[in-house]
N, CA, C and O atoms as a DFTB+ gen file, in Angstrom:
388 C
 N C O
     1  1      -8.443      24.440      13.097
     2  2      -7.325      23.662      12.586
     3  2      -7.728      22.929      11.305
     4  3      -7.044      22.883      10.283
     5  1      -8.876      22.383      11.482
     6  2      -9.452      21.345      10.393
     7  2      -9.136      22.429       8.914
     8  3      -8.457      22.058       7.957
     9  1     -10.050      24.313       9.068
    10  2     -10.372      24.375       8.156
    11  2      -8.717      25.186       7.502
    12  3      -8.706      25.686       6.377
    13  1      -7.627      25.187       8.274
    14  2      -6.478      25.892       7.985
    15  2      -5.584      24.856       7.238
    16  3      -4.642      25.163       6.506
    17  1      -6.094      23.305       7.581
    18  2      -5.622      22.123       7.078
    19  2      -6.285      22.285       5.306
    20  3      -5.585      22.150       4.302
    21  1      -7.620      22.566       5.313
    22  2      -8.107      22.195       4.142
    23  2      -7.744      23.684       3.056
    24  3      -7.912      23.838       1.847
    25  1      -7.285      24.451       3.938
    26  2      -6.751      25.835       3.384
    27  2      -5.256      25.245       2.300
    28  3      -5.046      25.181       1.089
    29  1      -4.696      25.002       3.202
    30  2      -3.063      24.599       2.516
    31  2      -3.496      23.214       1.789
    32  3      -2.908      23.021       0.724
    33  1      -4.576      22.055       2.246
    34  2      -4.977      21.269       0.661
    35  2      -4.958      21.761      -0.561
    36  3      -4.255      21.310      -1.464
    37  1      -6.128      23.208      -0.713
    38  2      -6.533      23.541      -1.964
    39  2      -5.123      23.868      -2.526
    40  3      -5.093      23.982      -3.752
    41  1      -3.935      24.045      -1.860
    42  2      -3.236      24.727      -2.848
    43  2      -2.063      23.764      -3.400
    44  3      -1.000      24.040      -3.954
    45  1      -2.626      22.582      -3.057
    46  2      -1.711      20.879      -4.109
    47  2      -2.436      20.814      -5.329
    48  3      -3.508      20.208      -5.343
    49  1      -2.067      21.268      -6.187
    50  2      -2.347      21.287      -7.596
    51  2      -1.363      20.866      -8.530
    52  3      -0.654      19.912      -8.211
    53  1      -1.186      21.471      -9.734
    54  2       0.045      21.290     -10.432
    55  2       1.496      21.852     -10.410
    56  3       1.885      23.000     -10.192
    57  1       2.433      20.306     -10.800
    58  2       3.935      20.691     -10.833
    59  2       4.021      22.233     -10.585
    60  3       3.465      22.833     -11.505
    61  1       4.480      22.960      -9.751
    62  2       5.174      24.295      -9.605
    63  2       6.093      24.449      -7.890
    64  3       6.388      23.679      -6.976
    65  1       6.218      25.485      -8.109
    66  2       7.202      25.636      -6.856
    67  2       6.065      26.111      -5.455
    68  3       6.346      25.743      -4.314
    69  1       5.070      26.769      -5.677
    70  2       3.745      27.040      -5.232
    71  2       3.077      25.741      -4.254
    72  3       2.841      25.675      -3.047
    73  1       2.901      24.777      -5.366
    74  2       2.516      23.545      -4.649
    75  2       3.813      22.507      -3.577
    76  3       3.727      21.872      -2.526
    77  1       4.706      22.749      -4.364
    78  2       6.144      22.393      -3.457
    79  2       6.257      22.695      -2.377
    80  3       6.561      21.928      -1.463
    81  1       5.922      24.456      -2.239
    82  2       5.813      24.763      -0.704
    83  2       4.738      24.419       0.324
    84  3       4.885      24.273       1.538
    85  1       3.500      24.308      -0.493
    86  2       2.557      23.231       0.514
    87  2       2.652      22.172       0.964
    88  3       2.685      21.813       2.141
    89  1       2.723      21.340      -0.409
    90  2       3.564      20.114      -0.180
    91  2       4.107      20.173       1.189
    92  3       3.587      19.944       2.282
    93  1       5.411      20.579       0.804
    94  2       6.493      20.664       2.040
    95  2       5.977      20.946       3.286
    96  3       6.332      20.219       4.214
    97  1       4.911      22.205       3.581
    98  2       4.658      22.809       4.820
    99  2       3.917      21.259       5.480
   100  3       4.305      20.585       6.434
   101  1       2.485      20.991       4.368
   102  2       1.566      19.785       5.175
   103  2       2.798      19.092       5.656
   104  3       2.985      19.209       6.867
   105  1       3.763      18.333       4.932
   106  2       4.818      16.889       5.453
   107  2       5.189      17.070       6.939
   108  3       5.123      16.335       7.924
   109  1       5.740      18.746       6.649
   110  2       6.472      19.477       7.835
   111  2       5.377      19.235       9.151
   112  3       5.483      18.629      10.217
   113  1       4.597      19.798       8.697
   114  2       3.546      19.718       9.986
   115  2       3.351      18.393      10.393
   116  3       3.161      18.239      11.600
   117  1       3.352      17.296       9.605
   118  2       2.664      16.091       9.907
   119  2       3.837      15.669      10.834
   120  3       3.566      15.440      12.013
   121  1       5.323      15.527      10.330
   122  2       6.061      15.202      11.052
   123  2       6.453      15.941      12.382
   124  3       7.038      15.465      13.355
   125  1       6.075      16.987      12.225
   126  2       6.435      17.890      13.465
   127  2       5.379      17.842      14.596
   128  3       5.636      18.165      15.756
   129  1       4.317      17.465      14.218
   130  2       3.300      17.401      15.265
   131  2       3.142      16.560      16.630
   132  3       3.363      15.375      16.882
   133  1       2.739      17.486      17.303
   134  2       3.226      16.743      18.688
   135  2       1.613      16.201      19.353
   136  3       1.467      16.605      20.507
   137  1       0.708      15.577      18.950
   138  2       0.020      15.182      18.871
   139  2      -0.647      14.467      18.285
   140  3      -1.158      15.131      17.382
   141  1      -1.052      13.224      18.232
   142  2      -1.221      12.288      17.584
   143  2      -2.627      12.555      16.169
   144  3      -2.847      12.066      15.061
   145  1      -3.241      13.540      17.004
   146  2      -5.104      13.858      16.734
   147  2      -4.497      14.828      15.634
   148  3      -5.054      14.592      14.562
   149  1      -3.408      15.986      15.506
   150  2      -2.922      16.392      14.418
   151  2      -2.635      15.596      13.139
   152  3      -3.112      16.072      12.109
   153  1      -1.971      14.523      13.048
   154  2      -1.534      13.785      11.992
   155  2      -3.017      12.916      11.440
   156  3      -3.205      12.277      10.405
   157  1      -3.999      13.224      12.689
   158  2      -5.024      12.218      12.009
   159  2      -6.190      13.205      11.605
   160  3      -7.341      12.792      11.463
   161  1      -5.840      14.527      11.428
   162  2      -6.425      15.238      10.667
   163  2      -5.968      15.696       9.557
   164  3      -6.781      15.958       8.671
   165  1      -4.351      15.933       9.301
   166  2      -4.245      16.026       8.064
   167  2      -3.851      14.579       7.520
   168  3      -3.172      14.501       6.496
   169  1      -4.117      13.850       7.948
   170  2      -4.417      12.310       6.815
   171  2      -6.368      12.387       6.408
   172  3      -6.865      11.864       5.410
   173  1      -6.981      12.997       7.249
   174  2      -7.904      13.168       7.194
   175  2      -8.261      13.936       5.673
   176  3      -8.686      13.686       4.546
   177  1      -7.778      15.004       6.492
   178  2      -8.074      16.135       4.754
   179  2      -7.443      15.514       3.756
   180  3      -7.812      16.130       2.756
   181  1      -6.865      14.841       3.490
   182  2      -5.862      14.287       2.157
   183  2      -7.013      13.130       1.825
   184  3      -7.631      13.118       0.761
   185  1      -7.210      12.163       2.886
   186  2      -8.053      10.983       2.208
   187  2      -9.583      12.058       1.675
   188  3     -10.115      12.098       0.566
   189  1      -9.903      12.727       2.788
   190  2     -11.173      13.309       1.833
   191  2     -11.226      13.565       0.279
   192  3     -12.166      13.492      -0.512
   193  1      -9.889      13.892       0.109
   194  2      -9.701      14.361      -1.609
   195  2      -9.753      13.484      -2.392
   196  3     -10.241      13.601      -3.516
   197  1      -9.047      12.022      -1.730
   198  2      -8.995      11.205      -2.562
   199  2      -9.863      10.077      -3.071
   200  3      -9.723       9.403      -4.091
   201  1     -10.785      10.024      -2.140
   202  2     -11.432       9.171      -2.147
   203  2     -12.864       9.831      -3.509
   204  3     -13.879       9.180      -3.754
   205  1     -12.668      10.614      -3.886
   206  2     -13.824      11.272      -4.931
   207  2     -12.983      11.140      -6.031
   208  3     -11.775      11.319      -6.186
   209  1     -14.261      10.641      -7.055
   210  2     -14.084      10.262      -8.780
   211  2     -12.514      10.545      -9.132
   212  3     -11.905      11.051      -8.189
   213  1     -11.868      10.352     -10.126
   214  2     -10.967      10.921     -10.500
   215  2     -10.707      12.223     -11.405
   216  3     -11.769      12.603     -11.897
   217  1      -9.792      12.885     -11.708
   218  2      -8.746      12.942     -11.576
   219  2      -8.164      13.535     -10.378
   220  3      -8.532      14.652     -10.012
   221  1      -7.164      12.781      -9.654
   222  2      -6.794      13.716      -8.429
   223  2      -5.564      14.869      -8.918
   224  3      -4.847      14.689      -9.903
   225  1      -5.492      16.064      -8.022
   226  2      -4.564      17.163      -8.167
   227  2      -3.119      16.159      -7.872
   228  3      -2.914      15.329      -6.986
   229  1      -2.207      16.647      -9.064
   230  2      -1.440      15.917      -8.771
   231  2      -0.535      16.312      -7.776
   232  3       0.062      15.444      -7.139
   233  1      -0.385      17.280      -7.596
   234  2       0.148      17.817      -5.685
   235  2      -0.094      17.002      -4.332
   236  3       0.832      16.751      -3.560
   237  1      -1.554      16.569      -4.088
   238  2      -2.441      16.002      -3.854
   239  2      -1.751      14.638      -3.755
   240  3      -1.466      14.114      -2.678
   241  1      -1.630      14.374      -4.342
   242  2      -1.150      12.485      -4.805
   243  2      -0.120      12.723      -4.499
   244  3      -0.020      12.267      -3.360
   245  1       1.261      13.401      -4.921
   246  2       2.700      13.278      -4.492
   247  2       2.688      13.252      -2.948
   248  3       3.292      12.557      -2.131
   249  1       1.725      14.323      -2.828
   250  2       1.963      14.520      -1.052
   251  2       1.398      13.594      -0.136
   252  3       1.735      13.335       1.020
   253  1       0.338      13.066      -0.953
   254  2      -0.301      11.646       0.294
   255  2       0.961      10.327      -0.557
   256  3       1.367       9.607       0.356
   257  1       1.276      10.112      -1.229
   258  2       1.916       8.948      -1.637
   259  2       3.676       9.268      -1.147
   260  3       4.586       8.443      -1.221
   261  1       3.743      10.136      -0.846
   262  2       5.329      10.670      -0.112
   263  2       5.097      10.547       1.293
   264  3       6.127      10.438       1.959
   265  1       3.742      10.532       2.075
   266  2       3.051      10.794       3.621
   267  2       3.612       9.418       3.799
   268  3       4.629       9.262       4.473
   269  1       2.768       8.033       3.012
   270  2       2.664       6.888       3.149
   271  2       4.006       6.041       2.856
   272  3       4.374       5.173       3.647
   273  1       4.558       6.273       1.940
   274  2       5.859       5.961       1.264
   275  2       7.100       5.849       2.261
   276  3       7.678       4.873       2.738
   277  1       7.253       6.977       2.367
   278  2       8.458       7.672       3.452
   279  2       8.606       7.548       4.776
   280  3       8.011       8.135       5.679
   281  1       9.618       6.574       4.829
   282  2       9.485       5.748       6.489
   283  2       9.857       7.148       7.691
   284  3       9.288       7.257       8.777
   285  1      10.618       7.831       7.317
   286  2      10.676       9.462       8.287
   287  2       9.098       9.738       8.839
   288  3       8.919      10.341       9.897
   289  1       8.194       9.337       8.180
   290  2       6.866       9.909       8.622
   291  2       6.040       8.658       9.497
   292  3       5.004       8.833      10.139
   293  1       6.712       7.479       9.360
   294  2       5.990       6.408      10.280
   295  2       4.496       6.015      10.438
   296  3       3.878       5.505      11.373
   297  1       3.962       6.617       8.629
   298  2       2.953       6.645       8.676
   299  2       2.105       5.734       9.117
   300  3       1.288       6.110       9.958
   301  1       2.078       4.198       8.630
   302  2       1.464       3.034       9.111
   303  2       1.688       2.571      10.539
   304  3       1.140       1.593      11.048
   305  1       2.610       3.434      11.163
   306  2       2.360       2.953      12.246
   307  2       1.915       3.757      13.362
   308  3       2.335       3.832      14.516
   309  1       0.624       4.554      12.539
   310  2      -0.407       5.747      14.183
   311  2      -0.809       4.356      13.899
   312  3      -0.513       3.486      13.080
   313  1      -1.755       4.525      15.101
   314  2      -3.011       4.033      15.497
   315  2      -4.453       4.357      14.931
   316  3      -5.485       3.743      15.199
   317  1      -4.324       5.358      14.161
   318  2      -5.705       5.581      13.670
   319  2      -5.572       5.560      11.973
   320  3      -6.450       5.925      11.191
   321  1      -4.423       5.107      11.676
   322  2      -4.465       4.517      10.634
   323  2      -4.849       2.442      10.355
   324  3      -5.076       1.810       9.324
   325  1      -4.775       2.095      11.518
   326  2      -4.887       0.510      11.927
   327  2      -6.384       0.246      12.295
   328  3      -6.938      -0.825      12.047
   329  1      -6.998       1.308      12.907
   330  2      -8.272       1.529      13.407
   331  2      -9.431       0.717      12.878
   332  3     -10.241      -0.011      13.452
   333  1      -9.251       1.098      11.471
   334  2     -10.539       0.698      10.767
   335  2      -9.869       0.049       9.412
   336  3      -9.162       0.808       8.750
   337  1     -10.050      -1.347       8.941
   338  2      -9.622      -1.487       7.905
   339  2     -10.040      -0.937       6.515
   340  3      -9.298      -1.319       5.610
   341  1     -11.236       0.012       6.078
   342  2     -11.317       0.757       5.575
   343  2     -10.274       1.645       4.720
   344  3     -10.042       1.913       3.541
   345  1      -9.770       1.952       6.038
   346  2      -8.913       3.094       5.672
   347  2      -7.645       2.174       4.940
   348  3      -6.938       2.792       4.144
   349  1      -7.443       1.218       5.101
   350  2      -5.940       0.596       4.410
   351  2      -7.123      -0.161       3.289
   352  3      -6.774       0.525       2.329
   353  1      -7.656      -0.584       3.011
   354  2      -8.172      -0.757       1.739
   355  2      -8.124       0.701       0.708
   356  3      -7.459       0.815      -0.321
   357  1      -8.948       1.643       1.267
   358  2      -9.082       2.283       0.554
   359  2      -7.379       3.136       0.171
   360  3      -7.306       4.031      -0.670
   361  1      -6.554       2.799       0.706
   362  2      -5.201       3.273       0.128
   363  2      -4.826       2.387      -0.552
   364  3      -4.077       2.883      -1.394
   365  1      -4.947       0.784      -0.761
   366  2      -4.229      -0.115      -1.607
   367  2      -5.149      -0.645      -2.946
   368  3      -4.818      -1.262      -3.958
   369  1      -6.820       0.035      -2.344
   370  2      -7.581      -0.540      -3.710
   371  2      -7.671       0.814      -4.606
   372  3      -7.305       0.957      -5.773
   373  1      -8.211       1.687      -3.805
   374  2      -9.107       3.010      -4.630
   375  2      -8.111       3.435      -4.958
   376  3      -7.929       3.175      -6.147
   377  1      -7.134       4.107      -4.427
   378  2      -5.776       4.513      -4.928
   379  2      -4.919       3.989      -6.023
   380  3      -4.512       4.751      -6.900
   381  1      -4.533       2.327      -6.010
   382  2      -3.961       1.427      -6.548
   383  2      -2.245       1.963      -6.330
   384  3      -1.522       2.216      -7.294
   385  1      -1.769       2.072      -4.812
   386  2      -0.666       1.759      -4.881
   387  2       0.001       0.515      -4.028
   388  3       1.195       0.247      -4.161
C-alpha cells in the first residue's frame, strides 16, 4: 500500500490534467477510506515530500493544502494528526500556511 501510495505521489507535478487525476484519485482515496491507518499513510507520503529543501512539486502542494484546507476531508480532526505536535508545527511553520 505504502509503495502504490508513493506510486500516485510521483505523479503531482506540474499544472496539467495528468496531475489533476492524481490529485483527485489520492483526495478520493483519503476520503473514501475506511480505515483510519489509510489516511495516515497517505498524509504520510505527502508530509515525506514536504518536509525536504524546497522547491515543492506544485501538484504536491495543491493536494496536501486542499487535504488540510477542505473541511469534506476532516483533516485535523484524525487522531494521528493531534498525536505529535510535530506534525502541526511542521504544517504551520515549514510549510508557512
Amino acid at each position: 500500500r505504502y509503495l502504490f501510495l508513493n506510486a500516485i505521489a510521483n505523479q503531482l507535478r506540474y499544472p496539467n490534467s495528468h496531475t489533476h487525476y492524481f490529485s483527485c484519485t489520492l483526495l478520493y482515496l483519503f476520503a473514501e477510506a475506511n480505515t483510519e491507518a489509510i489516511q495516515e499513510q497517505i498524509t504520510r507520503v505527502l508530509l515525506e515530500r514536504l518536509i525536504v529543501n524546497r522547491p515543492h512539486p506544485w501538484g504536491l502542494l495543491i493536494t496536501f493544502i486542499e487535504l488540510i484546507k477542505n473541511q469534506n476531508f476532516k483533516f485535523w480532526n484524525h487522531e494521528f494528526v493531534r498525536c505529535a505536535p510535530e506534525i502541526e508545527k511542521l504544517v504551520f511553520i515549514n510549510l508557512k500556511l
